[in-house]
Structures are given as structure tokens and as C-alpha cells.
N, C-alpha and C positions, 0 to 999 in steps of 0.2 A: 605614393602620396605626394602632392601636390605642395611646391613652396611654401606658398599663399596657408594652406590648411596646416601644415604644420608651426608657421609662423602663430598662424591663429591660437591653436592648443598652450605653445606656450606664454601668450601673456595670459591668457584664461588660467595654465596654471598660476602665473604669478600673480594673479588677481587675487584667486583663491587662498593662494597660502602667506600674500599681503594681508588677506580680511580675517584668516583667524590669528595671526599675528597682534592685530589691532585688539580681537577678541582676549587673545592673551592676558595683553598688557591691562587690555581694561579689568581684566578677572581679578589678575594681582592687584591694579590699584586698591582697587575694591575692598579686597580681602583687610589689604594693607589700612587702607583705612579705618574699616571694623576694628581687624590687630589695637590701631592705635589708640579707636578709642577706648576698646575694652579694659587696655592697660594703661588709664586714665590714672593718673596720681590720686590717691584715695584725698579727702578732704580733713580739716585737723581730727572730727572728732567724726563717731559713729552715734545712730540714736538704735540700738537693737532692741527689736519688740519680742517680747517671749510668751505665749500662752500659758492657756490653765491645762486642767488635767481633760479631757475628753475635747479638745479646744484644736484649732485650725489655723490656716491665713487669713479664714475667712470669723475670728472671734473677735475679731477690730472694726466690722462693719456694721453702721446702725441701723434704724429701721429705715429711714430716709435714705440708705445708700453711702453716706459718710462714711469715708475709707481712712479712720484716723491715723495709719502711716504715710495717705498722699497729702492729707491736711497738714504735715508738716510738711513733706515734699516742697509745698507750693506755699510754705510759712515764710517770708523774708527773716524773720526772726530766727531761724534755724539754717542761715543761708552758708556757714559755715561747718553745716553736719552733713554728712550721706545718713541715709537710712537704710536698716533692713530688718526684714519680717523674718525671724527663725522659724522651723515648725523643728518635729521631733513626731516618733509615732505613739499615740494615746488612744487607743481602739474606745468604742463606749459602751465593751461589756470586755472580760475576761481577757484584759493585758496581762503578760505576763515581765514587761520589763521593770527592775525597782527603781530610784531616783539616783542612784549613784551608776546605774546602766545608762538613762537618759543622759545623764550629765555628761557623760563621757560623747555620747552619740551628739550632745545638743555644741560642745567643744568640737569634734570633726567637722560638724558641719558650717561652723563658726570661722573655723581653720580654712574650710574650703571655698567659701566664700570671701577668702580676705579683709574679713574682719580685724584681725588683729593685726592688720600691716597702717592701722589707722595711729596715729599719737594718741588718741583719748579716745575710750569705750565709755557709754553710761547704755543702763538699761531702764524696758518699758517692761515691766513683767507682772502678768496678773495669776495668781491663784497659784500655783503647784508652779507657776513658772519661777516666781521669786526663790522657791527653795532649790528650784532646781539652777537657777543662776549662782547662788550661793555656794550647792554645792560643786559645783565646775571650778569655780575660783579657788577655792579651799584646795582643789587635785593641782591646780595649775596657777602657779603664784607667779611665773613669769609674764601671765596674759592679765595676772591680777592685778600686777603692777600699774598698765594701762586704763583701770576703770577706776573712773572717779564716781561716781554715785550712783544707785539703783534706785529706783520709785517703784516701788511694790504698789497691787493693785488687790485689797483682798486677798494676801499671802498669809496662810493659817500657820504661825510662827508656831502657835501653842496650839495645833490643831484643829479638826473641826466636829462637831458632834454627829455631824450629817456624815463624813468618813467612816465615822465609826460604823454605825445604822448599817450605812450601806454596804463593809467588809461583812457583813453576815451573808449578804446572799452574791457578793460578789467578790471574788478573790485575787481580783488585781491587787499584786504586791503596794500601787501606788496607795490606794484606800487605809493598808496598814500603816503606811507611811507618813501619811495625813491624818490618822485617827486623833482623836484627843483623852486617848483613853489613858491612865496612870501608869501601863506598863509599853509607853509607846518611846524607846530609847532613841530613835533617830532622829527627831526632833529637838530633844534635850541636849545629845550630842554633837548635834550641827552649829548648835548655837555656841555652846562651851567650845567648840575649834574654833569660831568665827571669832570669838574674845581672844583666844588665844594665840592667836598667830599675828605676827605684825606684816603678814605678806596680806591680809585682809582687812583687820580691825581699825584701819584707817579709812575704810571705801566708808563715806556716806550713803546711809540706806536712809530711804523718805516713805513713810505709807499712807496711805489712801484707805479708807474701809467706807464699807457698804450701810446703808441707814435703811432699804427696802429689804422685808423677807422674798426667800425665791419661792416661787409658786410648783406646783408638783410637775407642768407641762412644761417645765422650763430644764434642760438639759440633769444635771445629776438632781433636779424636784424629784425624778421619776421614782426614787428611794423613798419620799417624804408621802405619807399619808394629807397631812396638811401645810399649810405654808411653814415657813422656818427660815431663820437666819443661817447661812451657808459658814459664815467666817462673823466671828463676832468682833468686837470695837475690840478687848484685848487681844486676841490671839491675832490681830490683822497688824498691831500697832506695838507689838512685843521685839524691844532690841532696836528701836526705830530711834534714829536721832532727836534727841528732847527740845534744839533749838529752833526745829519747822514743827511749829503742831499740825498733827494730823487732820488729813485732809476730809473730813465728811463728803461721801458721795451719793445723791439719792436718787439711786437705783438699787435695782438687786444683785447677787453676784455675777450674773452673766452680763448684763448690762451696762454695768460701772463702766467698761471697758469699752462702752461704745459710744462716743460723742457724738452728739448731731452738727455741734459746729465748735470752731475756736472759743465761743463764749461759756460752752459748757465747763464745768467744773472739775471732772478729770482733765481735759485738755491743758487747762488754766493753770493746773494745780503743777503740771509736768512746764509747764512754762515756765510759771515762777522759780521753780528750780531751778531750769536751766540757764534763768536771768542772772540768779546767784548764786551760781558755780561755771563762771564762763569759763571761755576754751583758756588753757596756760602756753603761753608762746617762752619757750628757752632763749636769755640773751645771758651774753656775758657781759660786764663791766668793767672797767679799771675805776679805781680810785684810790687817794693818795692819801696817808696821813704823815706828818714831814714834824721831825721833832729836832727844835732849833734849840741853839744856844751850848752847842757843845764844843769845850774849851781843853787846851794844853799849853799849858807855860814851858818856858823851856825846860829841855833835859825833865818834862813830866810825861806822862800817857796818859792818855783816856780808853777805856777799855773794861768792856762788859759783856761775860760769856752766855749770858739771858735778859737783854734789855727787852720786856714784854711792850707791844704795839698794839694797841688795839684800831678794831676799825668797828663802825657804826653800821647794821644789819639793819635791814627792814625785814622786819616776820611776815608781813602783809604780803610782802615779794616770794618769799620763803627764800628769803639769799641765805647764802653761804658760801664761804670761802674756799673755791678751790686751787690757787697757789698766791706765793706773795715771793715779792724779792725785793731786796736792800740796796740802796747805793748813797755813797757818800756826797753830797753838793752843798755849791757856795764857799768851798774849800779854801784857807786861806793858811801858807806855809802849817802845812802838814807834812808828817816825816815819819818813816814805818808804819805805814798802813796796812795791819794784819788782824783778821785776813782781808784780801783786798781781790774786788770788793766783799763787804759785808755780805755773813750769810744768815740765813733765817732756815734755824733749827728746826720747828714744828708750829705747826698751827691748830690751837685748838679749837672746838665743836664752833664756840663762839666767838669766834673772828681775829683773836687774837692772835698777835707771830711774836713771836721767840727769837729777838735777834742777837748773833752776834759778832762785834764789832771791835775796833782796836788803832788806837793813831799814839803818835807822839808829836812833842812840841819841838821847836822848833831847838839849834843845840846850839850851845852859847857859843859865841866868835870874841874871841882875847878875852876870854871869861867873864861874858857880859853879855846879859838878855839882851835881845833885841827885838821880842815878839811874841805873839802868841798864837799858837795856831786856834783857827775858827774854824764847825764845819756842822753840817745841818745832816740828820739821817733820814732819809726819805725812803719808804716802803710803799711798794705799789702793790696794791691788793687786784688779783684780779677776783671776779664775786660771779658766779652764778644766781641767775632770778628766773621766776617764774611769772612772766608778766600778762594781764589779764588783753585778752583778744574777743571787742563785742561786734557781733551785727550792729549794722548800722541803727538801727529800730530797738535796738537793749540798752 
């Protein structure tokens, strides 16, 4: 073999094994990039959408095509939420999973989508979804913690007549479980937990009910002989916060849940919610309250083993005091200062500390005052608040 041709092969190898080098690196950028953004810092707050019972991704789309999860997407008003579309499996004949199976399934999948790595969860849940949001929470008071509000959409608190009808010829456990019959206990008992536990009975629930019957060709109609209300104005509005009244929507029950545009009236309704209950950003504070005029004559003390300090709370904020410390200033011939400095015993619920403190005055020279000791207690409150975070457009 010939100089020249041997020469040749090897830059041609090194051409080659230059160009997938390049390929390489490009491949890992690449990837690395996807990496990065997939593991994109979640946003303050999540908007999670939940369906009904026989319900899909697709029970959020209206007839016009109106995809009411991208319609917030692309809402500047929600410019500080991610959104996601839950499903869960709801066959639409002969399920055999019950609502305390789903809930568990509807939580894994909530889990695995990193939901709960967001500061603030609220839900969109219509029909068989709301109870099923409820009961998730109630199993998992740690994720519970994170949601501030649910907007139920047609959620049959106290049942539905059409449930019942329909448990005759179809024996999904779910049917039982939304029946509105007098011996239907999970219903009764979900709500008695929901009062009962304070890892819940703080989440504001908001509802929405339906003002149109559903028609027979219209998903669970197929049960109904004739048209019929699916979720009535009580059972849809039972246990629902009394300070938003309920939201009339007029459509039927499949449809409530499908807006044609922001102006519609479910969308609006889920709006206004979300205008007044904005995202809460954690700050801490310092602030002072400084209690003057404390005195010692000679060869006297001053000295108090619970001198209570209060500081001023905003409830609005939800403040509250999570530490506070003492120091003596403005000090003027002071003498055994114990303890030194000043300590603060306890602080109660309401913002108060417990200080205690100790000086003497000053000590006679040729047995004769000559002064007084002066000195000011100043407690520095540090205060946890919950401070409101709006879109620009709220």
C-alpha cells in the first residue's frame, strides 16, 4: 500500500470519527435540553381538572372545539398556574372499580405527574369527580394541606336519582355510590369526615349546578326514558361554602363543563374564584414593640419573671408569630442585669411573649444616691404572613 493511500484513509478516518463526535455532542445537548426543560420549576399554583363518571380528557371540549384547559393555558389571568387534565379509568357500562379505588388511582397519578411538588393545588371537578377529589384528600392530608379550593361542577353531594335508576341494570360499584337512595352510606360518610377532620374542613369547596335536563342521547340519558335532571340544585350545592352563592349553569349535565369561550358562565364562575382566593406567597417579618420607661433607684431592682408583650397580627395576612427575642436599650447606669440578656419564656397563639427580665439601680457611693438607672425592653417579633400574589390583569 502506497504512502499517499494510506495517508488518505487516515484523515477520512478522522473525518468520520470528527463527524459523529459532533453528532454526539449534539445528541446530548439536545437531550440535555429536553432534561431541562422537562424539569422546569413547577409554577406557585396548579389548576387540576377532574372528570365525571363515564368522562374523559376529552369532557372539557365544547361543540365549537373550546378546549376549556387550553382556554386557561393561554388566560394571562392564570399566568401564575400550570394546568393539568387528570383522567382515571371509568368504562360506560360495567366498571368494576368503587370511588375509594379511583381515588387512590386518581392520587398515583397526580403523584406522577408532579402535581403535588406545586405550593398551591385547587381543583376543576365535575360530577363523580368532585367526590372523588374529596375522597383522595380525606386518605392524604399531607397533599391536603396544599389545596386551597375545589369548584365542583354538578358534584351529586346528596346523590342522584338517575344513579340510582341506572344501578338496576348496571352494576358499577360507582352508580351505588352516587345513588340517592336512603340506604346509600358513602355519601353520608364522606361528608361527616370532610366536617370532621381539620386536615380538610378548611379547603373551600365552591359549586356550580346545572339549570338544563339531560336528554336520553346524551351520555348516562341512555338510562332515562325521558329527559331528567342528572344532579339537582340541592344535592349539587350540599356542604358548599354559603359565602359564594352558587353558581347557576345553563346547560345540562354533560355540558356545563364545556365553555365555548371565557365569557361563558362556568368559565367565569371558576374565575371569579380564582380572583378571590389568590396565590399566598410565604414572607417573614420583623417587627418591634419596645416598652419604655423602666426604672431603678438606687440599691433597688426592677424585675419581672412574666412581663406579657404583645404585638399587633393581621388575620388578613394569617400572621403569626414564629419566634421573638428580648434585649435591653437606651440603657442608662444599670447594675446586675439578670438574666442578661432578657429572655422570652413562651409565646402564645396570639402574638403575645412572655418576657423575663431583671436590672438593679445603681449603688449608693458615701451612702448617697446618685442616680437612677433607665432602660427601654425592646422585643423583636419575628411574624410569618401569608401575603396575596395577583396576575397582573386580577
Amino acid at each position: 500500500m502506497s504512502t499517499n493511500c494510506w495517508t488518505d484513509r487516515k484523515i477520512n478516518f478522522f473525518l468520520v470519527a470528527l463527524l459523529l463526535l459532533f453528532h454526539a455532542r449534539a445528541s446530548f445537548s439536545q437531550a440535555a435540553t429536553q432534561q431541562n426543560q422537562t424539569q422546569a420549576a413547577p409554577r406557585a399554583r396548579v389548576i387540576v381538572f377532574v372528570h365525571g363518571l363515564h368522562g374523559s380528557r376529552e369532557s372539557w371540549r365544547a361543540s365549537n372545539s373550546a378546549y376549556w384547559p387550553d382556554l386557561i393555558r393561554t388566560d394571562p389571568r392564570f399566568a401564575y398556574s400550570d394546568v393539568e387534565v387528570a383522567e382515571y379509568p371509568t368504562p360506560a357500562s360495567n366498571g368494576r372499580m368503587s370511588s375509594v379505588q379511583l381515588s387512590e388511582i386518581l392520587w398515583a397519578r397526580l403523584k406522577q405527574d408532579h402535581v403535588w411538588d406545586h405550593r398551591e393545588v385547587v381543583f376543576i371537578a365535575h360530577s363523580l369527580g368532585g367526590i372523588l377529589v374529596e375522597e383522595m384528600l380525606l386518605r392524604h392530608p399531607a397533599e391536603a394541606a396544599k389545596v386551597k379550593f375545589i369548584v365542583s361542577y354538578g358534584t351529586p353531594h346528596e346523590g342522584s336519582p338517575i344513579a340510582r335508576i341506572a344501578s338496576i341494570y348496571d352494576r358499577d360499584p360507582l352508580l351505588g355510590d352516587l345513588s340517592d337512595a336512603s340506604d346509600n352510606t358513602f355519601l353520608t360518610q364522606l361528608e361527616n369526615n370532610w366536617r370532621g377532620h381539620d386536615s380538610v374542613n378548611g379547603i373551600h369547596r365552591f359549586c356550580a349546578y346545572e339549570s338544563d335536563d339531560t336528554t336520553p342521547e346524551n351520555g348516562v340519558g341512555r338510562y332515562l326514558k325521558t329527559h331528567a335532571r342528572v344532579v339537582s340544585y340541592f344535592s349539587a350545592t350540599y356542604g358548599c361554602d354559603v359565602t359564594t352563592p352558587p353558581q347557576e349553569i345553563h346547560a345540562d349535565h354533560l355540558h356545563m363543563v364545556r365553555p365555548l369561550d371565557r365569557t361563558s358562565s362556568a368559565y367565569d364562575f371558576f374565575y371569579r374564584v380564582y380572583r378571590d382566593n389568590p396565590i399566598l406567597e410565604e414572607q417573614v417579618v420583623t417587627r418591634d414593640n419596645v416598652i419604655a420607661g423602666l426604672e431603678a433607684s438606687c440599691d433597688r431592682s426592677n424585675a419581672n419573671p412574666d412581663l406579657q408583650v404583645p404585638i399587633a397580627l393581621d388575620s388578613a395576612m394569617q400572621e403569626k408569630v414564629i419566634a421573638a427575642s428580648a434585649s435591653l436599650i437606651d440603657t442608662v447606669d444599670l447594675r446586675d442585669v439578670n438574666p442578661n440578656p432578657p429572655i422570652v419564656t413562651k409565646i402564645d397563639p396570639d402574638g403575645v411573649a412572655h418576657v423575663h427580665y431583671g436590672f438593679s439601680g445603681p449603688a449608693k457611693k458615701l451612702f448617697v444616691c446618685l442616680g437612677t438607672a433607665r432602660a427601654s425592653l425592646k422585643v423583636q417579633f419575628s411574624i410569618d404572613r401569608q401575603v396575596p400574589v395577583r396576575e397582573a390583569n386580577n
